[in-house]
C-alpha positions in Angstrom: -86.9 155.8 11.1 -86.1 158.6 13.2 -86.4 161.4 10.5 -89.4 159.6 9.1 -91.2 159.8 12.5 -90.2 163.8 13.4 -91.0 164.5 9.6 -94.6 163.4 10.2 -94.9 164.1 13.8 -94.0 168.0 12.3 -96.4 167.9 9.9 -99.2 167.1 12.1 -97.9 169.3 14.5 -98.2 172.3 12.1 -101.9 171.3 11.5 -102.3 171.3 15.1 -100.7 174.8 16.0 -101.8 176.8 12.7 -105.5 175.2 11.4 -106.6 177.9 10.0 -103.3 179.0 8.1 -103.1 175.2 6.4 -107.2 174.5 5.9 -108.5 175.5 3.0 -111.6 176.4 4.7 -113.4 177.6 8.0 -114.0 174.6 10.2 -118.0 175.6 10.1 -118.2 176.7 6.2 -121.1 175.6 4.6 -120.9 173.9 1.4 -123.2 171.0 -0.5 -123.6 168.5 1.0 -122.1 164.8 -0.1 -119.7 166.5 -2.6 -117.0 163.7 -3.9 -113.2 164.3 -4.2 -112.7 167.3 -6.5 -110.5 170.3 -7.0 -112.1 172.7 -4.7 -112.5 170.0 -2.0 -109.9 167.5 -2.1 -111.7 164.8 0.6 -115.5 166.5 -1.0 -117.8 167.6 1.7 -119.7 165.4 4.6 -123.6 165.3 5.2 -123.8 168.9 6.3 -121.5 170.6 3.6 -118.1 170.6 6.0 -115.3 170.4 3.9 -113.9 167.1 5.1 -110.4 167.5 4.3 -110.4 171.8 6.6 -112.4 169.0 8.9 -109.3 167.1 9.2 -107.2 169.6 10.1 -108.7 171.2 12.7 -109.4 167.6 14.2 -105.4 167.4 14.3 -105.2 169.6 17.5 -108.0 167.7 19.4 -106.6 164.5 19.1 -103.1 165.3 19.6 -103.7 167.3 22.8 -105.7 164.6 24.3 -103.1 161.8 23.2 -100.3 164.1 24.6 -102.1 165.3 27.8 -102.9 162.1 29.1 -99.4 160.5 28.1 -97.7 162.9 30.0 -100.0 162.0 32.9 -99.6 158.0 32.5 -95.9 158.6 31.8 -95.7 160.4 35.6 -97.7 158.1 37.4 -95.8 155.1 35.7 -92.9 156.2 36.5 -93.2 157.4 39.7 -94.5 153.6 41.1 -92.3 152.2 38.7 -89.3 153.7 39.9 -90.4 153.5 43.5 -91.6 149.5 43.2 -88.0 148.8 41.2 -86.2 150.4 44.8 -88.0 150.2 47.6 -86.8 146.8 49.6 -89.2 144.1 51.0 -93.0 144.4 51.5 -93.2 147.6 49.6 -91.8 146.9 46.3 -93.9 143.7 46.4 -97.0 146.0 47.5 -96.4 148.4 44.2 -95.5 145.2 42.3 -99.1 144.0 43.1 -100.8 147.1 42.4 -98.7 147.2 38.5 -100.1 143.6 38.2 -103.5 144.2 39.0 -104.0 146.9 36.9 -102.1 145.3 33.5 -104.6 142.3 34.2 -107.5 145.1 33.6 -109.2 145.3 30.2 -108.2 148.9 29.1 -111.4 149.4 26.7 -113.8 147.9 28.0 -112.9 149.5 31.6 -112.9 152.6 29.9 -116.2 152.5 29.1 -117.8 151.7 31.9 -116.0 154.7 33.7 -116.8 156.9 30.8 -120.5 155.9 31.0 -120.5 157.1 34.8 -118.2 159.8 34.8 -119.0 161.7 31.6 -117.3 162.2 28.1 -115.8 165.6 28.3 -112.0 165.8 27.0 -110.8 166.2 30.5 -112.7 163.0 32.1 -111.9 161.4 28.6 -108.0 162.3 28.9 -108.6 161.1 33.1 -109.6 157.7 32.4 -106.9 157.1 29.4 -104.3 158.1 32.0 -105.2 156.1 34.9 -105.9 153.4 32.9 -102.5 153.8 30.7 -99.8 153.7 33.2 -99.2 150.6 34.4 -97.0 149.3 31.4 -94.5 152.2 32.1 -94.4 151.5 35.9 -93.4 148.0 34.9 -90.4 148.7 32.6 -89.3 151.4 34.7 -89.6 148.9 37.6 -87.3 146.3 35.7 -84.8 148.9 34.8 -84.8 150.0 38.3 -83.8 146.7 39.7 -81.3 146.2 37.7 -79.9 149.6 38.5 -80.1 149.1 41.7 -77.5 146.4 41.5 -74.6 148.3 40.1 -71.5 148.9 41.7 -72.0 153.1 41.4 -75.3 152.9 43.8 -73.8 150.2 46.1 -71.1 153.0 46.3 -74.1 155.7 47.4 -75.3 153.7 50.0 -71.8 153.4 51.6 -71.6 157.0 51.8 -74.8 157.5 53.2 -76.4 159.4 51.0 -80.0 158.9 51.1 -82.5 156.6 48.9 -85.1 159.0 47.9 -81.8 161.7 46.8 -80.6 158.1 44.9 -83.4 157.4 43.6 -84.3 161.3 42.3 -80.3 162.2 41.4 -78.5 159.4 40.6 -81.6 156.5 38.9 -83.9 158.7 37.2 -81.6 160.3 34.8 -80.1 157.0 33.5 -83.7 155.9 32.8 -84.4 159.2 30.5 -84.3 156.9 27.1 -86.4 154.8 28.9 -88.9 156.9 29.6 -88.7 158.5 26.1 -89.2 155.7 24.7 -92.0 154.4 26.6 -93.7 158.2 26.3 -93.6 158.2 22.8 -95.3 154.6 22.3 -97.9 155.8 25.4 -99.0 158.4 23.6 -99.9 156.6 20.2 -101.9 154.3 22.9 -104.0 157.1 23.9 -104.5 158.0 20.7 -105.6 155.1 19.5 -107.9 154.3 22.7 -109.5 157.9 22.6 -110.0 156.9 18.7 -111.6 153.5 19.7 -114.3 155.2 22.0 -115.1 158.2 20.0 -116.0 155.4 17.4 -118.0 153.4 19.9 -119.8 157.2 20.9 -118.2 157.3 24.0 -116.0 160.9 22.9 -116.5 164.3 23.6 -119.6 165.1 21.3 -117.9 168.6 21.9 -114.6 168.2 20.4 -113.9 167.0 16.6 -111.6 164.4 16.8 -110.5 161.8 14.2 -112.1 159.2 16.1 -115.1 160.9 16.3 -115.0 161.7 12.0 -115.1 158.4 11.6 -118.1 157.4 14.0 -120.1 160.6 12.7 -119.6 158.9 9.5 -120.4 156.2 9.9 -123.6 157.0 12.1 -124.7 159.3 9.1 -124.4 157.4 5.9 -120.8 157.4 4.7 -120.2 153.9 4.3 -124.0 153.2 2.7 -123.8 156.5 0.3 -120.3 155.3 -0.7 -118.1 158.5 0.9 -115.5 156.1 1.5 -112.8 159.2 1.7 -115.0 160.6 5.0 -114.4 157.3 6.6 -110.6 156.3 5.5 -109.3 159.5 5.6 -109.0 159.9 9.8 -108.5 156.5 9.9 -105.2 156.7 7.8 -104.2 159.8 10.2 -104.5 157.7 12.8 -102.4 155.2 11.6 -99.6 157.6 10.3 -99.4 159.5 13.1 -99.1 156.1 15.5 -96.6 154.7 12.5 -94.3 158.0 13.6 -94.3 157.6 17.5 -93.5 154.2 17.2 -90.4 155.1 14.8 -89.3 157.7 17.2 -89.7 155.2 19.7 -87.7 152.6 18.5 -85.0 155.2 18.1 -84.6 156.1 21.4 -85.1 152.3 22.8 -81.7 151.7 20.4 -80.3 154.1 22.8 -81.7 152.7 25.9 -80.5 149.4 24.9 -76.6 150.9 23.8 -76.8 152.6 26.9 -77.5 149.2 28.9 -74.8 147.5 26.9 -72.3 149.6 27.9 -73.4 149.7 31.7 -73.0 145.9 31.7 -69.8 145.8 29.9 -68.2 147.9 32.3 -69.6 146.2 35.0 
């Protein structure tokens, strides 16, 4: 699963960093319009003549950069309140636990649009609301992991020596929750990608940016699905899917190793 998911993750990541080396043609090259699947255009050409499958390509960086970007975002504010919810003793533990709860009760989508229909569409307020909106499943693994951390003889040990709780929970807790967090990255980011998808397709994208998502909404706003261009329509949809299919393999490889990890914790304990 692991080689399966880097394999694909590479390819797409080539696409991303070298468009222009892998597409057969300029992102804006004119062709005719509504051309079917054919030699010189393997995915034919969209309502304006793009070439859909150079179209794909270069769509590659947009929607991996926002998916990334507003992982890596998510990722640090889950597991900053995570980590800090998991540790902190009494009222403020509770106080973060609330604040995780609250926001896992909040409708992701349809809370996304209402902030994207008041703060704008541009990639940065797009990859803004994903985050903030994204980070609250992290916080609460991180949060169990923490607790049960926090039990083990090694930071009882800390605390008898004095050292401090922010140096234990920065030295000594965060890097035994690095699968963890790996893990949880890697599935958070095939989240965002799937959410920015879902409201590019509902309009709600950057009109500025070509993203899969948005492929598929221009699509189907301009006729693919009643002139029969079935390939404009499926074709970012089964990126989409791959791509997800691959950070959920490399996820499930380094949860194995979480779970090893944890194993071995306990069985020394």
């Amino acid at each position: 699963m692991l080689f399966f998911g880097l394999v694909v993750l590479a390819g797409f990541g080539l696409c991303a960093l070298f468009p222009q080396a892998i597409a057969p043609y300029g992102a804006k090259a004119m062709h005719a319009a509504w051309l079917g699947p054919c030699a010189e255009h393997w995915l034919g050409t969209n309502d304006l003549g793009y070439d859909i499958f150079s179209e794909l390509i270069y769509a590659t960086r947009s929607t991996l950069l926002i998916g990334v970007v507003s992982a890596v975002v998510s990722l640090f504010i889950g597991t900053a309140v995570g980590l800090a919810a998991g540790y902190l003793p009494a009222w403020k533990g509770e106080l973060l636990n609330g604040l995780i709860q609250i926001f896992l009760l909040i409708p992701m989508l349809p809370m996304a649009i209402v902030i994207a229909a008041f703060v704008g569409t541009q990639t940065l307020q797009i990859v803004l609301i994903i985050a903030l909106l994204g980070w609250c499943a992290t916080a609460r693994t991180v949060r169990v992991r923490t607790m049960q951390l926090k039990q083990t003889p090694f930071v009882e040990c800390l605390l008898i020596l004095g050292i401090s709780k922010t140096q234990i929970m920065l030295r000594h807790i965060l890097p035994n929750l690095k699968e963890l967090v790996l893990s949880r990255y890697m599935m958070t980011v095939a989240r965002c990608i799937m959410l920015e998808a879902t409201l590019s397709f509902l309009g709600m994208g950057d009109p500025t940016a070509v993203t899969w998502g948005r492929m598929i909404y221009l699509a189907y706003r301009r006729g693919g699905f009643t002139r029969g261009a079935y390939h404009w329509l499926i074709s970012p949809g089964l990126c989409i899917a791959l791509l997800i299919i691959a950070f959920y393999c490399i996820s499930q490889y380094f949860a194995q190793k979480q779970s090893q990890v944890s194993g071995s914790q306990s069985y020394l304990d």
